[in-house]
C-alpha positions, 0 to 999 in steps of 0.5 A: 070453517065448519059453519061456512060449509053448511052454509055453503051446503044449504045456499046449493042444494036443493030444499025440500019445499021449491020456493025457498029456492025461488025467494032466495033466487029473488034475494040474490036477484034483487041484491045484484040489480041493486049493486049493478045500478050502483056501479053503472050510476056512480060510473055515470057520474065520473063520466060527466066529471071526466067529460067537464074536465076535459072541456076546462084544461083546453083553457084554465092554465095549469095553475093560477096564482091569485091573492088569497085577499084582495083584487090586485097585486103590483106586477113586480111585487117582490114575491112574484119576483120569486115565482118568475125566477122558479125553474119549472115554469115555461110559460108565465102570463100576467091576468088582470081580470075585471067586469066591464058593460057593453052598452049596444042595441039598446041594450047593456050587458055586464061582461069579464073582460080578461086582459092577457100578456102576449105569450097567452097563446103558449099558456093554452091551446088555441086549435080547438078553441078558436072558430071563424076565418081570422087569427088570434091577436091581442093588439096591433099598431093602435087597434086593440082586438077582442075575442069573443066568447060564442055565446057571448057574440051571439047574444051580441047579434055578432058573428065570429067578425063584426064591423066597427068597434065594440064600445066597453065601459067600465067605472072611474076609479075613485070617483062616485057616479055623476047622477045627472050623466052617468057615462061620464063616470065611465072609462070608455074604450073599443075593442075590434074584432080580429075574425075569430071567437072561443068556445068552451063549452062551458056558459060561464066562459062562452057567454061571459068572457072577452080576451084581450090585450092586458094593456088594454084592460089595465088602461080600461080599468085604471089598473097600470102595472098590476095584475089579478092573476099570473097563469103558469104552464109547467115545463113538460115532465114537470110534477104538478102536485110537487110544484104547486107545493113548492110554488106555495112554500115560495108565496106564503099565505098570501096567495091561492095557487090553484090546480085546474080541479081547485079552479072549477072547485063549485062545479066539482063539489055540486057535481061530488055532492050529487054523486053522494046522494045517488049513492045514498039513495041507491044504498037505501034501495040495496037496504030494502032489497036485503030484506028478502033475504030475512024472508028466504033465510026464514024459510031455510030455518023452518025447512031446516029444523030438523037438521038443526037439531041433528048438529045440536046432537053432533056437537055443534054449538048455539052460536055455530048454528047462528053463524050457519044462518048468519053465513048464508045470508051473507053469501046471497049478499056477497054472490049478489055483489059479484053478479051485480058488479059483473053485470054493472062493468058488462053495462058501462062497457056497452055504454062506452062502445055502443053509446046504447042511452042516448041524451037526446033525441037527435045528434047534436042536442047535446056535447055528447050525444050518449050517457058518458061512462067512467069506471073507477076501481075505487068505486066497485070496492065502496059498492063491494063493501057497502052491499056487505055492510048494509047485508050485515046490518039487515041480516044480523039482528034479525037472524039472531033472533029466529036463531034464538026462537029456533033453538029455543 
């Protein structure tokens, strides 16, 4: 205690020679900009996160079931047998997913056609991803319907409707390319347009995907009574984390059964790794920061001689002179980590309420039109620890060896 409070002590009062107030004023300064650019950065980046994953669950199911190797597995394979029978599911839907070609105008575009069962519509909620006058419906009679993506049907030169039918191709099954006629080695089929298309807000999705009935993609792709994924809905109430295990020890190891986070995982993971080299670099700029701390607590020990020597004389030991220094230097760094957080959280809060940077220079440019700001109290106690650990790691040596050049 004693050497917290001559530190305490020295940190307030006033020194005989004004600027080792003013640099420990920019020690303190510095530390807290520092701390605040990291708290309002990593909030920034849980922002996109949150914003990424909202727009993925209007449409990725709850969990998706697929086969750790291999494409295709039967529909009445006996394990999904099982998995039908597990009493949390609500709605279950069997996937067969395959690349398809739109050959059109001259040109061709390589597409994923997603056939899907009917009760698709209670596995997702179509409200807000449907755009234009129609409905959404797989099949009727002997058409069979197509759901564009927006992107997609722009790139088509289609609105949310078109005329005729839509020409799909996709490889023979077993059978090598006819050189002298290749669309021979092609299925062909059509799908029509039932008035509306979807949007995700997401290019992998928007400009890539056409749903449809799973009748129809299993006739396109040779594929009858198989599927390539089952999409689960849970029963409300139900615990995610709890059946997804529980739906894992039913399939074994042949099976992937993912969340909506695992289903996106190369998103997610690109979007961690950013956020971790923010930090790093942000660190790197806390580390340099915390050398002007050396800088005042330098001065304080000039300034302080004489007092140093006076608690020699009273008693107080070698080491608890060090610690005086050593204590001073981390209560800038501790004070400044207070102040820079405070100031951080004051930051996300006016983002978040006033939206203050702006993405672009007109609304709409974007899907948000501000900075998205998400606040994560695991996030202020990392920057917390780190400003203490990187001020421990600039000060300690340094101090150390004025400490001992003092007393010497």
């Amino acid at each position: 205690m004693f050497p917290f409070f001559v530190a305490r002590r020295y940190l307030f009062s006033r020194k005989s020679h004004h600027a080792i107030n003013i640099i420990s004023a920019i020690s303190l300064g510095g530390v807290a900009l520092a701390t605040a650019a990291l708290v309002v950065t990593l909030s920034v980046f849980n922002g996109f996160r949150d914003m990424v994953a909202s727009f993925f669950t209007a449409f990725d199911p709850e969990l998706k079931v697929s086969l750790a190797q291999g494409s295709t597995i039967a529909a009445d394979d006996a394990s999904l047998s099982r998995l039908r029978a597990y009493e949390a599911i609500d709605v279950y839907t069997e996937v067969l997913e395959d690349q398809a070609l739109i050959v059109g105008n001259e040109r061709q575009w390589v597409i994923t056609i997603k056939g899907v069962e009917d009760n698709f519509a209670q596995q997702v909620d179509l409200d807000q991803l449907l755009y234009g006058d129609g409905e959404f419906i797989l099949h009727a009679d002997v058409l069979e319907y197509g759901i564009l993506g927006i992107r997609l049907a722009a790139q088509l030169g289609l609105g949310a409707s078109y005329d005729g039918g839509l020409p799909i191709y996709a490889p023979r099954r077993g059978e090598r390319v006819n050189m002298s006629n290749p669309m021979q080695s092609f299925n062909r089929d059509e799908l029509y347009s039932p008035g509306v298309v979807f949007s995700v807000n997401q290019n992998r999705y928007d400009a890539n995907v056409i749903i449809t009935s799973l009748a129809f993609a299993r006739r396109l792709f040779d594929r009858q009574g198989m599927v390539s994924a089952v999409e689960l809905r849970l029963k409300p109430g139900t615990d995610l984390r709890r059946a997804q295990a529980d739906i894992r020890a039913i399939l074994g190891d042949r099976f992937l059964v993912q969340d909506r986070y695992e289903q996106q995982e190369d998103t997610f993971r690109i979007m961690q790794v950013e956020k971790l080299i923010a930090y790093l670099f942000l660190t790197f700029i806390l580390l340099i920061a915390s050398f002007n701390i050396i800088g005042s607590l330098s001065m304080l020990m000039i300034d302080k001689r004489a007092d140093v020597q006076t608690l020699r004389a009273l008693g107080a030991s070698d080491r608890q002179v060090a610690r005086i220094f050593l204590l001073e230097g981390w209560l800038i760094s501790g004070i400044g980590a207070i102040l820079g957080i405070a100031v951080g959280l004051l930051l996300c809060w006016l983002q978040m309420q006033y939206g203050l940077v702006k993405l672009g220079q007109s609304e709409g440019s974007f899907v948000v039109d501000a900075y998205p700001v998400s606040v994560r109290a695991t996030d202020l106690v990392i920057t917390f620890a780190t400003v203490l650990a990187v001020s421990l790691v600039a000060v300690w040596l340094p101090v150390r060896r004025m400490t001992r050049d003092l007393l010497a």
